[in-house]
N, C-alpha and C positions, 0 to 999 in steps of 0.2 A: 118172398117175405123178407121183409127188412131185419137187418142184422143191428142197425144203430138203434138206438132208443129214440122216441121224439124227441123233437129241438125245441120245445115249447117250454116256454120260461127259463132258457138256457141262455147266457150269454160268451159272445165272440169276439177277439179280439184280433187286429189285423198281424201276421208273423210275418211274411212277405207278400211280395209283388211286383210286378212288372214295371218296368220306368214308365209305360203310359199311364197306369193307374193312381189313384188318389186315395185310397185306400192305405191308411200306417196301423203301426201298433198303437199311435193313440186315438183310433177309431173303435169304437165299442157299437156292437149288433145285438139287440135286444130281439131274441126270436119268437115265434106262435107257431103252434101249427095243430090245424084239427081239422078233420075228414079228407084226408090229404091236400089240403090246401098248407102252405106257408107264407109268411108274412112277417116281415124284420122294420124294427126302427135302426136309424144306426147315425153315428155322429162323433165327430172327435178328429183330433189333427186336418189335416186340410180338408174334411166335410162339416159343414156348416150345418145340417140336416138333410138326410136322404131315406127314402122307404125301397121295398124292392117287395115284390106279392109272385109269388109261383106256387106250383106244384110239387109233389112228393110221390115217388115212384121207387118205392126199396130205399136204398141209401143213394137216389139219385135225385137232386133237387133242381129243377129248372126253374127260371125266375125272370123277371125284370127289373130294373133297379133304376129309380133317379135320386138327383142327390144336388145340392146347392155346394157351392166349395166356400171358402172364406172369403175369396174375389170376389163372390155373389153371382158368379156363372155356374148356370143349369145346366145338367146333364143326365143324359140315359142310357143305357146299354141293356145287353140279357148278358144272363150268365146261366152255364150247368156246374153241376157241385157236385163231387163223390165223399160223404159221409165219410169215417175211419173211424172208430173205437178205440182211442190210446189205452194202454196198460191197464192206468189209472180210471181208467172209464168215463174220460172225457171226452168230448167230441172235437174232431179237427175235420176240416173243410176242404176239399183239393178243389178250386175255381177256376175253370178256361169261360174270359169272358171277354166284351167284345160291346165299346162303346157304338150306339146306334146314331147317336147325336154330333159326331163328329168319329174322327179320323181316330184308327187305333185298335189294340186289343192284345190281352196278356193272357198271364195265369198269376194266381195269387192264394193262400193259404191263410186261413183261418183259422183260430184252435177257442174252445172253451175257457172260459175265465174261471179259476176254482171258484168254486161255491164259498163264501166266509168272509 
């Protein structure tokens, strides 16, 4: 049994990442998730538009992710996600992911944007 809360109408915001990734802090993740399916918009600093659709397995979230950058080059990758419950009761993201579409792969952290 999952220990986070669902991620559905939560938003994320990029804290770090990997020098191959394009993921910043001014990228913003609009999340979903219901019958263990998940599903994010996301967009900001160097992504143009990008979606990503996975699964939900406890506080484990598997995924796939494409995304347009500001150049206007497409790109895809998977990622797995371990869920953390901060203090506060927000949610942070631990990501080891791994472009499919080219050369590369990191890890990168995501945390909750307060609610307000």
């Amino acid at each position: 049994m999952s220990s986070a809360p669902s991620v559905d109408g939560r938003r994320f915001a990029g804290i770090s990442n990997s020098a191959d990734g394009e993921v910043g802090q001014a990228t913003v993740f609009s999340y979903h998730e219901a019958d263990g399916l998940v599903w994010a918009e996301y967009a900001g600093g160097a992504v143009r538009l990008g979606r990503l659709v996975g699964t939900r397995d406890g506080d484990l979230l598997r995924f796939r992710y494409v995304h347009v950058a500001v150049d206007g080059e497409s790109s895809s990758g998977r990622c797995e996600a371990r869920l953390e419950v901060l203090a506060d009761g927000r949610l942070r993201s631990h990501e080891d992911w791994c472009w499919e579409s080219r050369p590369g792969a990191g890890a990168s952290v995501v945390e909750e944007i307060p609610a307000g």
